[in-house]
C-alpha positions in Angstrom: 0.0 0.0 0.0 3.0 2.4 1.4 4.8 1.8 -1.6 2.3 1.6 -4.2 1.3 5.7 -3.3 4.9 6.8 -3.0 5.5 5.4 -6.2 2.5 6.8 -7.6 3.4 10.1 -6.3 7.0 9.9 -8.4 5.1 9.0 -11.6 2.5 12.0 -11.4 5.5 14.1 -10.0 7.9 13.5 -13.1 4.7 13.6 -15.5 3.3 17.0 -14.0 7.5 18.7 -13.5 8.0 18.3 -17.7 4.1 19.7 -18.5 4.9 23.3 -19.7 1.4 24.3 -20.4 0.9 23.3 -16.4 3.9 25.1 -15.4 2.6 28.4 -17.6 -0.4 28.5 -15.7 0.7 27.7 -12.3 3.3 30.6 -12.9 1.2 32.8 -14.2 -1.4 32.7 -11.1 1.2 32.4 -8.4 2.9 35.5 -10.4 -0.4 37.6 -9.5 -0.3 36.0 -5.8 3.1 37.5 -5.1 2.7 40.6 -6.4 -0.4 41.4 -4.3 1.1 39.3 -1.2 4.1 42.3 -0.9 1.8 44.8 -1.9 -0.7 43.1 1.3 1.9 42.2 4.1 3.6 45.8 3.6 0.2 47.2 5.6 1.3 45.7 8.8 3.5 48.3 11.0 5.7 45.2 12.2 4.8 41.9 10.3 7.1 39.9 12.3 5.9 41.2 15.6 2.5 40.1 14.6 3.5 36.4 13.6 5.4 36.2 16.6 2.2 37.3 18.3 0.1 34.7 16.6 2.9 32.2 17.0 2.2 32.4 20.9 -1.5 32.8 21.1 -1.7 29.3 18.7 1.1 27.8 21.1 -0.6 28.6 24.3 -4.2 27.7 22.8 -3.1 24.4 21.4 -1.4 23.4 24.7 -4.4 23.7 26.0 -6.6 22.5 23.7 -9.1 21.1 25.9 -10.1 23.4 28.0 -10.8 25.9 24.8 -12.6 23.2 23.1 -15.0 22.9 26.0 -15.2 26.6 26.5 -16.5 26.9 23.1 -19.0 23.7 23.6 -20.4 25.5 26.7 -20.8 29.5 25.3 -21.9 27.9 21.7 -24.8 25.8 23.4 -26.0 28.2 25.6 -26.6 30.1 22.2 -29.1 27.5 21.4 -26.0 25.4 19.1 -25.8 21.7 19.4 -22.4 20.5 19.0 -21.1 16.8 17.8 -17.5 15.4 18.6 -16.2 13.1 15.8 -13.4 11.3 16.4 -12.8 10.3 12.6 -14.0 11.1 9.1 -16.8 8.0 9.6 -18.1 9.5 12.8 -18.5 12.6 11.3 -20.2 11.6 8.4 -23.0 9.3 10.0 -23.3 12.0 12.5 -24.2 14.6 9.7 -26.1 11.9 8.0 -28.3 11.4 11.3 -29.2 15.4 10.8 -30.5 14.6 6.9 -32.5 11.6 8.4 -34.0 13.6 11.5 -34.9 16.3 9.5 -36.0 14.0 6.2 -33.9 16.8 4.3 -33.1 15.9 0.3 -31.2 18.6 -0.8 -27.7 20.5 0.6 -26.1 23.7 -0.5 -22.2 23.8 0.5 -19.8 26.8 0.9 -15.8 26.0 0.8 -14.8 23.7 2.9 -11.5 21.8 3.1 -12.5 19.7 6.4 -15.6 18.3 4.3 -13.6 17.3 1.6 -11.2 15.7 4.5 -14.2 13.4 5.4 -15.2 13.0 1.7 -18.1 14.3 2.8 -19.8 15.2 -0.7 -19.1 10.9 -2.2 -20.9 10.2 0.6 -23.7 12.5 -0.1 -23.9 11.2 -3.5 -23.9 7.7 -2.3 -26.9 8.3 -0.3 -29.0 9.7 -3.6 -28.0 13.5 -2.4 -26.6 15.8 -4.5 -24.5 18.8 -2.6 -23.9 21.7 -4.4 -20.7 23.6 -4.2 -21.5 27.6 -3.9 -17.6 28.5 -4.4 -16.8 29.6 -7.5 -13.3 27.5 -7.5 -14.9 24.5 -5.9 -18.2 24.0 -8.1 -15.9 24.6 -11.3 -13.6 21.4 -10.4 -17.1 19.9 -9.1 -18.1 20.0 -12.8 -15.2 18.4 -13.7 -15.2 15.8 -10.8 -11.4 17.2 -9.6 -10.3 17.4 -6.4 -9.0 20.8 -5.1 -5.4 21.5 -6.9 -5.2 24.2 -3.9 -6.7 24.7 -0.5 -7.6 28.1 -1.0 -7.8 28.7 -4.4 -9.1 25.1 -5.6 -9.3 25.7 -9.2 -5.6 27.0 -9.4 -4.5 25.1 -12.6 -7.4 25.8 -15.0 -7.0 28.3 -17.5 -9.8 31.1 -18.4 -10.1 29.1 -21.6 -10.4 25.3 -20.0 -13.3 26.9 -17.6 -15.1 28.7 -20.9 -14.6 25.5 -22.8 -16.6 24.0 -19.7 -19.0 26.2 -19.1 -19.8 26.1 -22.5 -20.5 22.4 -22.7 -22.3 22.1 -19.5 -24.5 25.8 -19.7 -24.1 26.9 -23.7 -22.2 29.8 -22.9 -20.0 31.2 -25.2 -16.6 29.8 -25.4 -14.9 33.2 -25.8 -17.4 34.4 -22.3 -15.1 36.5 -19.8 -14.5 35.7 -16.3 -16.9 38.2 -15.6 -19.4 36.4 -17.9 -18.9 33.2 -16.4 -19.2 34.4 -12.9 -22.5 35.8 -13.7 -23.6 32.4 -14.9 -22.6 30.4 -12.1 -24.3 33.4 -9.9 -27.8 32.4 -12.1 -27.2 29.0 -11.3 -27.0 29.1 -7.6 -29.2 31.5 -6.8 -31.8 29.2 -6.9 -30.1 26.6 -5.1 -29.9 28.7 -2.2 -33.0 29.3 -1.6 -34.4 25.6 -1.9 -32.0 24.0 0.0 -33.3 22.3 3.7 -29.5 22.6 4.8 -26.9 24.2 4.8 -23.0 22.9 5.2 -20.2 25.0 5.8 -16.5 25.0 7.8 -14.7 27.5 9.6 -11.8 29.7 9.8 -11.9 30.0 13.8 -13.8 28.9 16.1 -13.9 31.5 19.5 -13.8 29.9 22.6 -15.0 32.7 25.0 -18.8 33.6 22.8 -18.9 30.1 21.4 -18.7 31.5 17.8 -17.4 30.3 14.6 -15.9 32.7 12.3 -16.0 32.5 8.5 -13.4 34.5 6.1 -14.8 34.6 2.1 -14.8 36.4 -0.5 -17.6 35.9 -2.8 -20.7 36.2 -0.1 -21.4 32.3 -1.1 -21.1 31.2 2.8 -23.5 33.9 4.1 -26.0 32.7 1.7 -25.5 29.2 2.5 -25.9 30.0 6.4 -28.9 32.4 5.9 -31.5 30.8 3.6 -32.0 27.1 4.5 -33.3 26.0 7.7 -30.3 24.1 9.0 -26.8 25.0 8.8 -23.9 22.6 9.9 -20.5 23.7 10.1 -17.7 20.8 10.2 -14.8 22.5 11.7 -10.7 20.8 12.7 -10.4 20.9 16.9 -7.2 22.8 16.1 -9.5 26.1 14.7 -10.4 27.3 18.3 -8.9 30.9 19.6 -9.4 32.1 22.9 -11.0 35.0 22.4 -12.5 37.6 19.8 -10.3 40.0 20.5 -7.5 37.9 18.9 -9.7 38.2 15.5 -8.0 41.7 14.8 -4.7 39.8 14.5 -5.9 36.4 12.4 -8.3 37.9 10.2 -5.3 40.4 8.5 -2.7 37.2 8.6 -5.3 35.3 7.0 -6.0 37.8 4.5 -2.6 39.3 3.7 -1.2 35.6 3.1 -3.9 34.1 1.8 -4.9 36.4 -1.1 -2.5 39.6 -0.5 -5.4 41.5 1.1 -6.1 44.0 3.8 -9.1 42.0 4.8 -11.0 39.5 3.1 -14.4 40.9 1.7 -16.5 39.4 4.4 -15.8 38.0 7.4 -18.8 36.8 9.5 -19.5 35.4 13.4 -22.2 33.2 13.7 -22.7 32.3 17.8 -25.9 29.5 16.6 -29.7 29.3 15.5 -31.3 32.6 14.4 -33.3 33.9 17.5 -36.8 34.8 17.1 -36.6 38.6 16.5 -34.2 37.9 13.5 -35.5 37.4 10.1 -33.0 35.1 8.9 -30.6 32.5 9.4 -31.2 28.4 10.9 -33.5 27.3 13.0 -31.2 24.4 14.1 -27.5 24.8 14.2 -25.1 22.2 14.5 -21.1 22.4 14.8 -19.6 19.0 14.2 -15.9 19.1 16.0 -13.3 17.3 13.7 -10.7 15.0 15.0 -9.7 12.8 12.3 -5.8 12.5 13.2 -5.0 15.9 15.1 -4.8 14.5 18.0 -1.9 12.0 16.6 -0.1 15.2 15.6 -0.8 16.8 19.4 0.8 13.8 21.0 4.3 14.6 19.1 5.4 17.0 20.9 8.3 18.2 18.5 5.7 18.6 15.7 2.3 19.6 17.2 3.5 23.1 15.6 1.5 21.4 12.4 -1.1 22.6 14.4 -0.8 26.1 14.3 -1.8 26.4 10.6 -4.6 29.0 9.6 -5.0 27.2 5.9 -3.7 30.4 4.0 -1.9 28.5 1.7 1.2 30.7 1.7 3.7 27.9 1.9 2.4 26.4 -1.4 2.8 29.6 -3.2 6.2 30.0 -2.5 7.4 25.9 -2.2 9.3 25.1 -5.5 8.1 21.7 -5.5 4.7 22.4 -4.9 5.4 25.2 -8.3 6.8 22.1 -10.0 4.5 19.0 -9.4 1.3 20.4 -8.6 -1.1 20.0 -5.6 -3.0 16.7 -7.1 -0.2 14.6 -6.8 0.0 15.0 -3.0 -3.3 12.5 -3.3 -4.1 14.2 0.1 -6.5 17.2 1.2 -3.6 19.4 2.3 -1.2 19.7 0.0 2.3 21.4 -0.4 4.9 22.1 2.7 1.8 21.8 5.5 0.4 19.0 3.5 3.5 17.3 3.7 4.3 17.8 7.6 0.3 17.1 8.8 -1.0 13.9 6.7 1.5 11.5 7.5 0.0 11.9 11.0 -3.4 12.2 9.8 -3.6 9.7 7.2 -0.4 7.5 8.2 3.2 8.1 8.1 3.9 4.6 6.6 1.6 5.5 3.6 2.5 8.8 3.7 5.9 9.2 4.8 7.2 10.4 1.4 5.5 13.7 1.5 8.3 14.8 4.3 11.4 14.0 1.7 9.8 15.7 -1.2 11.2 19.1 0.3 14.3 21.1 -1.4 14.4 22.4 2.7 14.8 25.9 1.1 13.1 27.5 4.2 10.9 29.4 1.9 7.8 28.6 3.6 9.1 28.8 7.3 10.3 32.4 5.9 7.1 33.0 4.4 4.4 31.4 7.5 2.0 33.6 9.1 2.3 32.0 12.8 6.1 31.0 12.1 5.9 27.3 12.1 9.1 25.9 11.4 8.2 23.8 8.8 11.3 22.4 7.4 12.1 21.7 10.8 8.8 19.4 11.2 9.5 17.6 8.2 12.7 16.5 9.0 11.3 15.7 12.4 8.6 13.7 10.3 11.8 11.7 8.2 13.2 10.9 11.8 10.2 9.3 12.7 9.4 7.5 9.7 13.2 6.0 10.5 12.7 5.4 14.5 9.2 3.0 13.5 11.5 1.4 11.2 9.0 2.0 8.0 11.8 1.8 5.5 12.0 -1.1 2.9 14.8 -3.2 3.4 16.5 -2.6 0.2 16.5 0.8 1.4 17.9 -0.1 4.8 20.5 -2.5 3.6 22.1 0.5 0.9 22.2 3.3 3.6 24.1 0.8 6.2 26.3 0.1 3.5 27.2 3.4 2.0 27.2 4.8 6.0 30.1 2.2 6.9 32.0 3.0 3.5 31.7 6.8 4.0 33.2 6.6 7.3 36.1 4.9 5.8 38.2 7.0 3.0 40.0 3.9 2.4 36.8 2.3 0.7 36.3 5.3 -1.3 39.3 5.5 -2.6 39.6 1.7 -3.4 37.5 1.6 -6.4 38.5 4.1 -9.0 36.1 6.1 -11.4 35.3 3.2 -13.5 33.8 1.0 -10.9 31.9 3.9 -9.4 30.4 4.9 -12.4 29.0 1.8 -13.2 27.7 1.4 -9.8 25.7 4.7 -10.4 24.5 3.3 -13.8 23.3 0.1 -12.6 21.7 1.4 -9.5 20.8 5.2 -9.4 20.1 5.2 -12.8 16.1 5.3 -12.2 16.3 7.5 -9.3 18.2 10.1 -11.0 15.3 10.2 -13.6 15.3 10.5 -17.5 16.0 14.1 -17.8 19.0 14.1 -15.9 22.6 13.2 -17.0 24.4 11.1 -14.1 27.5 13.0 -13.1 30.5 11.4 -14.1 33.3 10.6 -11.7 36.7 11.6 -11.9 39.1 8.5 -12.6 40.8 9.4 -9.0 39.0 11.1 -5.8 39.6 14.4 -4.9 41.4 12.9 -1.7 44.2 10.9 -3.9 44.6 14.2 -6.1 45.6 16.2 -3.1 47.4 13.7 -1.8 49.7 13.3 -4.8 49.6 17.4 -5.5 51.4 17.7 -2.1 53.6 15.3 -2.5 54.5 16.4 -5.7 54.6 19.9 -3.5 57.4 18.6 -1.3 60.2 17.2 -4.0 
């Protein structure tokens, strides 16, 4: 199993590095994310004061993780909010699927949500004769092409203005030269309708504020709003490790968030629910439900050394700037999170024997430690992650055998220097060949080692 997704992972990585047209786009979109990212992070007086900052309100809230979990339990039912624990992704879905039943609801209207598509939550749907309807822009595109999220903030990240017109064209008749503006508008036509007929309404979080028992949604398209206002249930599906103290610490998060996430001031809405609409309102739920993920985190709070992982706020800043992430492309990962947090979280979450890869495909550049709005030290984690993978002994033994080998040669200049250039070369041909890939040359080695040229320079130094 281990083996059969790392090596699928190499195939889609050397396939997806060498696909220009993929590259163009990629560059071109992460081109436009950097250029407003300096233009968003230059607003903050002291930026590194304020990841510092955020750094110590995530460290001090994840170390106590329980007592802000419960905080939030007791303010948000006390609102009138019912909230369900669920230990994995199964738990969580029967759970939800308990709310369709009790309420004999047939149709679902969703807004983005990464820890739904952690539980798979929409196949499940499907499988159950409901059909959930994505009401972000990125995620109902790659919907109607039955993709999963290249990107965890901008899902639709590799598509083209033309691929999406050539889409929308074949699925609505619109025409295939139609503007983004023109397509947006479609889409808008589309969903209106599907807000206002759906029984419930799914959503996540970006925070969930222990000390009013509120959960906080950033967007930037109004879709989650909608979703929370018109139908008569709303369920959010939120990670444990989303909860804050307080609302005061808002005023820091929701700039990070922004400023990283999409190079702006403040994302165009940014909304508190605290549960069920109360009876002088006019809209919103009648029944609100908060389902509290687990699903691994927990696995990733007992490791003490990487529990940092933790921290994330999902902006999606260390993808932008990760060269492999540029290169091979979020699908690849085969996992929900991708890039440099992707690769440090889901080994706990989904495994580190299946997953253990994802830590080595790093250059360790530092680019997103640099780059991290709460300054998790990510390369750190991952080779914190390859340490692990080496202490549980997951290795194959092939792989164990060569490394004892080349560690007890390397030790020893003697053994080095015993085979000349030759030899060595055709060791790297017969063995490395396949790892090195097809568009590489191997390096060839000199006929004698640095070490025996020196050697020889001095002592032809001394006569």
């Amino acid at each position: 199993m281990a083996q059969n997704i790392a090596d699928k992972f190499l195939e889609d990585s050397s396939a997806k590095s060498f696909d220009l047209r993929h590259r163009e786009i990629i560059t071109n979109n992460i081109d436009k994310y950097n250029t407003a990212f300096e233009r968003g992070k230059n607003k903050f007086f002291n930026l590194e004061n304020s990841k510092a900052k955020a750094n110590l309100i995530k460290w001090r809230t994840i170390e106590n993780l329980d007592k802000y979990l419960v905080d939030f339990e007791a303010r948000f039912t006390a609102n009138g909010g019912k909230v369900i624990w669920a230990n994995d992704a199964e738990e969580a879905r029967q759970e939800i699927w308990k709310i369709f039943e009790k309420h004999n609801a047939t149709s679902v209207i969703k807004s983005k949500s990464m820890a739904t598509e952690e539980i798979e939550l929409n196949h499940f749907l499907e499988k159950k004769g409901i059909d959930p309807i994505e009401s972000d822009l990125g995620e109902y595109i790659i919907q109607l092409l039955n993709h999963k999220p290249y990107h965890f903030v901008t899902p639709a990240m590799h598509l083209s203005l033309e691929e999406i017109a050539k889409l929308f064209h074949e699925k609505f008749d619109t025409p295939l030269d139609a503007t983004a503006e023109q397509l947006t508008m479609k889409a808008r036509e589309i969903l209106r309708e599907k807000y206002t007929t759906a029984e419930i309404g799914i959503t996540g979080a970006n925070f969930l504020v222990a000390d009013t028992g509120s959960i906080a949604i950033t967007e930037n398209e109004g879709n989650a709003r909608l979703t929370t206002s018109f139908p008569k249930v709303h369920i959010a599906v939120v990670g444990i490790e989303k909860v804050i103290p307080s609302m005061a610490e808002l005023d820091l998060f929701w700039p990070l968030l922004a400023s990283h996430g999409t190079g702006q001031n403040l994302t165009v809405y940014n909304t508190l629910l605290s549960g069920p609409k109360k009876d002088e309102e006019t809209d919103g739920p009648e029944e609100m439900y908060v389902v509290l993920l687990n699903n691994g985190r927990t696995n990733v709070l007992e490791k003490k050394d990487q529990r940092q992982g933790l921290y994330c706020i999902r902006c999606g800043a260390c993808l932008n700037v990760c060269p492999i992430y540029q290169n091979i492309g979020g699908h690849t990962y085969e996992t929900t999170y991708q890039g440099p947090i992707g690769s440090l979280i889901s080994p706990h979450l989904n495994g580190m024997k299946e997953f253990k890869h994802l830590s080595y495909a790093s250059s360790l550049c530092g680019k997103c430690t640099e780059v991290c709005p709460v300054n998790i030290d990510i390369q750190k984690m991952l080779l914190l992650n390859r340490r692990d993978s080496v202490q549980e002994n997951l290795a194959p033994t092939s792989e164990q055998r060569l490394w004892k080998g080349f560690s007890f040669a390397v030790k020893k200049r003697k053994w080095i220097d015993f085979f000349g250039g030759k030899m060595k070369n055709f060791f790297m041909r017969n063995f490395f060949k396949k790892a090195w890939g097809d568009n590489r040359e191997l390096p060839e080695f000199p006929n004698k080692s640095f070490a025996k040229q020196w050697k020889e320079h001095q002592k032809n130094k001394d006569k």
